[in-house]
C-alpha positions as a Markdown table, in Angstrom:
| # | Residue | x | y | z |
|---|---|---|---|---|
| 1 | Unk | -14.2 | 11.5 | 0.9 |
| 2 | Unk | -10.4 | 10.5 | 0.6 |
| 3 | Unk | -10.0 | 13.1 | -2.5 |
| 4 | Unk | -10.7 | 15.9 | 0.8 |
| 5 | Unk | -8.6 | 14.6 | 3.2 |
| 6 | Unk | -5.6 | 15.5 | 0.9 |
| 7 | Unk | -7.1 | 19.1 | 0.3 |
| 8 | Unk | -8.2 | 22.0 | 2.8 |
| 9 | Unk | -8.5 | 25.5 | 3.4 |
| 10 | Unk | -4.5 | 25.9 | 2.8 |
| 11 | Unk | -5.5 | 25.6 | -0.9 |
| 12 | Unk | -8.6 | 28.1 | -0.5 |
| 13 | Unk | -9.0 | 28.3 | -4.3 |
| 14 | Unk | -9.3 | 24.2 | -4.2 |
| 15 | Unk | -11.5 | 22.8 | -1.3 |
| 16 | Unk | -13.8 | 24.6 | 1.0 |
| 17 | Unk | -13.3 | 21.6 | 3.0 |
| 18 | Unk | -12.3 | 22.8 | 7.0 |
| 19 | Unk | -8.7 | 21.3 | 8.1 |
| 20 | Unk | -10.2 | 18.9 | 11.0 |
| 21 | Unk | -13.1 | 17.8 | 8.9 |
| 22 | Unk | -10.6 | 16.2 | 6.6 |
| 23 | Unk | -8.3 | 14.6 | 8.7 |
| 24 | Unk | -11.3 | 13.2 | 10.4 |
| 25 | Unk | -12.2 | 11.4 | 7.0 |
| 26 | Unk | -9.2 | 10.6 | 6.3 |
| 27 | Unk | -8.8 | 8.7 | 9.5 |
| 28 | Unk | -12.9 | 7.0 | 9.0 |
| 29 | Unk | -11.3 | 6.0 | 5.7 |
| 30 | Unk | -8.3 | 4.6 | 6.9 |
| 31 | Unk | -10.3 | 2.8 | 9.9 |
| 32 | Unk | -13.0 | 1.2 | 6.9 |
| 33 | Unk | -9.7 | -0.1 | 4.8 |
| 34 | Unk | -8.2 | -1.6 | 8.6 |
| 35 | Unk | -11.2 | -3.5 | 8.1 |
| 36 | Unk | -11.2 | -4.2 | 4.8 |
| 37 | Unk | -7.8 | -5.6 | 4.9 |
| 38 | Unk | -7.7 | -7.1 | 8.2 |
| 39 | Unk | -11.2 | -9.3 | 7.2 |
| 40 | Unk | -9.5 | -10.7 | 4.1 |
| 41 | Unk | -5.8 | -11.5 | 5.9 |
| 42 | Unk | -8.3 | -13.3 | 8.5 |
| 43 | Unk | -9.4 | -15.6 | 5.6 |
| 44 | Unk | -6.3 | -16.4 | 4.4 |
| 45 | Unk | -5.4 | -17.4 | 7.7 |
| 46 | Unk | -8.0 | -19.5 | 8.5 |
| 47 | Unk | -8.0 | -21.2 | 5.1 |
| 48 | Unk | -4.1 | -21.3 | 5.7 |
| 49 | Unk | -4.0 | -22.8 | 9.2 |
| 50 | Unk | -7.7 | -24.5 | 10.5 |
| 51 | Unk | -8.0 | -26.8 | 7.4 |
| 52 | Unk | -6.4 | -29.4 | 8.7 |
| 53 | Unk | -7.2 | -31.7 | 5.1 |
| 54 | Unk | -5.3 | -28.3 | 3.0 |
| 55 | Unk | -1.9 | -30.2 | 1.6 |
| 56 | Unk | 1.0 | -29.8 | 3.6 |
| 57 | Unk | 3.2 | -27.5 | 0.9 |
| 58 | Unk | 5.0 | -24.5 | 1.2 |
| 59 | Unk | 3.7 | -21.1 | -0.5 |
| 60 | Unk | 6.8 | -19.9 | -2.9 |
| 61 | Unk | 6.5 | -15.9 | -2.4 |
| 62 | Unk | 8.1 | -14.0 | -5.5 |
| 63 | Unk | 11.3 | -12.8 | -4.2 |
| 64 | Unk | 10.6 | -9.6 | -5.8 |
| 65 | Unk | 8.3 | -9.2 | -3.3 |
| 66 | Unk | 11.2 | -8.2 | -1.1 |
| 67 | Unk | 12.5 | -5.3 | -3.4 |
| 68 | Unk | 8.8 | -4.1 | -3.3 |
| 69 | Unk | 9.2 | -3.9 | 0.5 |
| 70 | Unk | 12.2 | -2.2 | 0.6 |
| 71 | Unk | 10.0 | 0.0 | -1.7 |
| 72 | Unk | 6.8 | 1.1 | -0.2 |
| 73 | Unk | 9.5 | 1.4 | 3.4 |
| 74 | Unk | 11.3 | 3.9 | 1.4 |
| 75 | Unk | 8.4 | 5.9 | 0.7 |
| 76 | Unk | 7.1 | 6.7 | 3.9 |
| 77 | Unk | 10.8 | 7.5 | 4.7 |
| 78 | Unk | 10.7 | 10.1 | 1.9 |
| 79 | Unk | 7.5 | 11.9 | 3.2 |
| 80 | Unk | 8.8 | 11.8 | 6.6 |
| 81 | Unk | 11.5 | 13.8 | 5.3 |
| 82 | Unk | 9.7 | 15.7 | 2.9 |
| 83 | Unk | 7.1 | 16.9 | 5.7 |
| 84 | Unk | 9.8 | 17.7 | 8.0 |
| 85 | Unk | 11.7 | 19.8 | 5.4 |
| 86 | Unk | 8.1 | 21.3 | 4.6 |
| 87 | Unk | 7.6 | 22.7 | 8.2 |
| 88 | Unk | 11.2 | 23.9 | 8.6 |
| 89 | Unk | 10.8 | 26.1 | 5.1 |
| 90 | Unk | 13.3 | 24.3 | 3.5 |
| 91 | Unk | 11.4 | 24.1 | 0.3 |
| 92 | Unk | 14.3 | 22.5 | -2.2 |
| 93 | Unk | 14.7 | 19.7 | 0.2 |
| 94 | Unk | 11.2 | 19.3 | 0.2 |
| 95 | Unk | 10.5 | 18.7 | -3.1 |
| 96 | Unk | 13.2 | 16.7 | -3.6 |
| 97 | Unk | 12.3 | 14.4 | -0.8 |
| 98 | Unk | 8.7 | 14.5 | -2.5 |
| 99 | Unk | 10.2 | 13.3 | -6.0 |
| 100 | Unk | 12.0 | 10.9 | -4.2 |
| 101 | Unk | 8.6 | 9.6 | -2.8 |
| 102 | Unk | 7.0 | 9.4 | -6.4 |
| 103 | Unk | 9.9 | 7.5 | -7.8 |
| 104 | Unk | 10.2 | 5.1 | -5.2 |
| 105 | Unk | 6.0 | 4.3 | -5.4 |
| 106 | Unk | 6.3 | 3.2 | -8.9 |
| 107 | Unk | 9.2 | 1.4 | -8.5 |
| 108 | Unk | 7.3 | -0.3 | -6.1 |
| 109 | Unk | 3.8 | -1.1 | -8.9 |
| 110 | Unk | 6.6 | -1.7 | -11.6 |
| 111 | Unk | 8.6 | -4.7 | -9.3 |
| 112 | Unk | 4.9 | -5.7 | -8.0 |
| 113 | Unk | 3.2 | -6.3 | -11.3 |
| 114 | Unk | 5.5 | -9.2 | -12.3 |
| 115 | Unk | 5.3 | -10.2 | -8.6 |
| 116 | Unk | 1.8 | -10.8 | -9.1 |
| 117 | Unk | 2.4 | -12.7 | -12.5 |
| 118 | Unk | 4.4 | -14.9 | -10.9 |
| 119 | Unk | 1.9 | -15.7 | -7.8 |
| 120 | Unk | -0.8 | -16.6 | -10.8 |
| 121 | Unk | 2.2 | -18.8 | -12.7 |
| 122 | Unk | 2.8 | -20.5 | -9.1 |
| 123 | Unk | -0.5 | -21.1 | -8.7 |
| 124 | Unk | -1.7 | -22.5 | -12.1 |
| 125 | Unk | 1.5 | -24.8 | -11.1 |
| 126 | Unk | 0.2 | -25.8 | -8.2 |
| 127 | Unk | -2.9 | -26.9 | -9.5 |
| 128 | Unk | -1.4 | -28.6 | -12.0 |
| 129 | Unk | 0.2 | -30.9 | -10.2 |
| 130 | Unk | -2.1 | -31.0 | -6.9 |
| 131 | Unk | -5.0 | -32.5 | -10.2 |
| 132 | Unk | -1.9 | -34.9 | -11.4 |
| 133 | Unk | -2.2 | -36.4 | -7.6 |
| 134 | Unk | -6.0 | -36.0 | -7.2 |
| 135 | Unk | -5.1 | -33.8 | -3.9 |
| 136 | Unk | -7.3 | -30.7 | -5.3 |
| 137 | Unk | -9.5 | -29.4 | -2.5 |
| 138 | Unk | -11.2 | -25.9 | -2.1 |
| 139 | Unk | -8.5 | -24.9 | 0.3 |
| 140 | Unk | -5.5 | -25.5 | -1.5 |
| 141 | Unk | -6.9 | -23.9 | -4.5 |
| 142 | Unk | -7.9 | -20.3 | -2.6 |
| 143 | Unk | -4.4 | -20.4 | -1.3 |
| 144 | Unk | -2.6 | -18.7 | -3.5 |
| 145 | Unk | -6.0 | -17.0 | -5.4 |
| 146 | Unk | -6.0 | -15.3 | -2.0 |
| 147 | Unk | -2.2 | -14.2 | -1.8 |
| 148 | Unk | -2.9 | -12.5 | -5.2 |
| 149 | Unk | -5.6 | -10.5 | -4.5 |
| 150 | Unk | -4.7 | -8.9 | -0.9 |
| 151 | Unk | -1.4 | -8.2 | -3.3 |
| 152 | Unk | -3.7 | -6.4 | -5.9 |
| 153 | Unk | -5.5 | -4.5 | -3.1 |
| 154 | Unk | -2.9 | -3.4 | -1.7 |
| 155 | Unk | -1.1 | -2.5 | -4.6 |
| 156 | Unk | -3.9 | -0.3 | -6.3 |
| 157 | Unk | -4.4 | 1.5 | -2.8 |
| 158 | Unk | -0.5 | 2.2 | -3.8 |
| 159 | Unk | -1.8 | 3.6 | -7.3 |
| 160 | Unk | -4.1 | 6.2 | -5.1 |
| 161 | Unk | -1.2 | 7.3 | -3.1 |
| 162 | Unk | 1.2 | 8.0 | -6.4 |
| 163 | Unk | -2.1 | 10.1 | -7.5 |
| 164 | Unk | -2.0 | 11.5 | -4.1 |
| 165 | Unk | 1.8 | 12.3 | -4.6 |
| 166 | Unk | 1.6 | 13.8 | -8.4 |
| 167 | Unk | -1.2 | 16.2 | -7.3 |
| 168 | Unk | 0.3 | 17.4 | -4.0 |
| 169 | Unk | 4.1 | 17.7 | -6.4 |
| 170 | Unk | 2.6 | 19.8 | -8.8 |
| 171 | Unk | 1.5 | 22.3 | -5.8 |
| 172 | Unk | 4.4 | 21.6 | -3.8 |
| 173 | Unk | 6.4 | 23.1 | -7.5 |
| 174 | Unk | 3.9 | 26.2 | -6.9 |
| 175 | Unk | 5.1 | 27.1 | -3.7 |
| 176 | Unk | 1.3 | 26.6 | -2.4 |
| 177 | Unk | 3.1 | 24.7 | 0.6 |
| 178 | Unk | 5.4 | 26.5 | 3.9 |
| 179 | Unk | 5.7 | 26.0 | 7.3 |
| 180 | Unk | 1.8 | 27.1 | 7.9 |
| 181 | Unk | 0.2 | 25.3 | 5.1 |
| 182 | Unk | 1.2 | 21.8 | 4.9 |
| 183 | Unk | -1.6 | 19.9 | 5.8 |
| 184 | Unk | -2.1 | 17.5 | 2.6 |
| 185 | Unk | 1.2 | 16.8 | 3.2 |
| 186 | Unk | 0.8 | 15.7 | 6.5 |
| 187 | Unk | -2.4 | 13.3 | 5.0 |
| 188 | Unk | -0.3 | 11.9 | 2.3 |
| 189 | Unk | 2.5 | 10.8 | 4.6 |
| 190 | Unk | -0.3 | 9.5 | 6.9 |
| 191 | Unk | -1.9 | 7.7 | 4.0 |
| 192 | Unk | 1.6 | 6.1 | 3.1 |
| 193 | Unk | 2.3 | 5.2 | 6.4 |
| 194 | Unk | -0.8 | 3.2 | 6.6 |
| 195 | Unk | 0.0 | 1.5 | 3.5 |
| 196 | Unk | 3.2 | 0.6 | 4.5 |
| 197 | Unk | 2.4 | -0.8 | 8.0 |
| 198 | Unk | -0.4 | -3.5 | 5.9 |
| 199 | Unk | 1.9 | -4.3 | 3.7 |
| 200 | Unk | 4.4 | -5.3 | 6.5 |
| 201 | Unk | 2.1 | -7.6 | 8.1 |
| 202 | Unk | 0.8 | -8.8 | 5.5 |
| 203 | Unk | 4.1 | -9.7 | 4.0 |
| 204 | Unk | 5.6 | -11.2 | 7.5 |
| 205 | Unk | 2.5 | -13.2 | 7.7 |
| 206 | Unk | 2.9 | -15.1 | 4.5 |
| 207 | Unk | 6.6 | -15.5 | 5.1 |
| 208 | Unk | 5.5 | -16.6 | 9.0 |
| 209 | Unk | 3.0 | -18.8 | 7.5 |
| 210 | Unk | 4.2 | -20.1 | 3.8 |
């Protein structure tokens, strides 16, 4: 379903698929992945906050994780620009605003892989010394287990989008893409969007709550 949303009947020669019948998956998709990240942000806050026997300590986020930010903000930036460039004809600005896009989403997997590393480190660490004082409990040890995978979820949903990005570049070199014709572009930078409004709050709610 999401591989449609980012084609239509611009590209005749790609997808049969009709304009409004993609944008309307691509909006049931990103409405199932609201869900899917929502549910597991509501688990971390209720192991985070309503176990009252969890051990007072404070969650040390990777301050890479900042850079990453800065990151995936970028990228929505650069599609903003790229589609507006893309309606207005001006197709060297376009592409370069969709390079700049590409470059800045693996920046942001290359600064979030060690990220992660170090939220596994952290936790081992943790651990560690939660055993040495016999404070272990379930909650203390999903803490961080938790922290690590909404990072990995969101972070491959980040691969899809450079995918995304790579297959609408190589059209977007073509010339398959003008003022009338835009409409994967418009999904991607809807797609990103998305991405980067989770990642926000998922961010601000482990700084709000660490």
């Amino acid at each position: 379903m999401i591989s449609s949303a980012f084609t239509s009947t611009d590209d005749s020669h790609l997808s049969h698929t009709p304009p409004k019948a993609s944008t309307i998956g691509l909006w049931v998709f990103l409405a199932a992945l609201t869900m899917l990240f929502a549910s597991s942000m509501l688990a971390y806050l209720l192991i985070r906050l309503g176990n009252n026997h969890a051990p007072a300590h404070t969650i040390q986020l990777p301050r890479q994780l900042w850079f990453s930010t800065a990151m995936v903000i970028g990228v929505s930036i650069a599609l903003w620009r790229a589609l507006a460039n893309v309606r207005r004809e001006r197709q060297r600005s376009f592409r370069v605003w969709l390079i700049m896009a590409l470059i800045l989403g693996a920046a942001f997997i290359a600064i979030q892989s060690p990220a992660m590393a170090i939220l596994v480190a952290r936790h081992q660490q943790q651990m560690a010394a939660l055993r040495r004082a016999h404070q272990v409990t379930a909650a203390a040890n999903a803490l961080y287990g938790l922290i690590f995978v909404l990072v990995l979820l969101h972070a491959l949903h980040v691969v899809g989008g450079i995918v995304v990005l790579v297959r609408i570049g190589i059209h977007g070199t073509r010339g398959k893409y003008d003022h009338e014709h835009y409409l994967p572009v418009r999904h991607a930078a809807m797609y990103w969007h998305f991405l980067d409004v989770v990642w926000l709050f998922m961010f601000s709610t482990f700084l709000l709550t660490r």
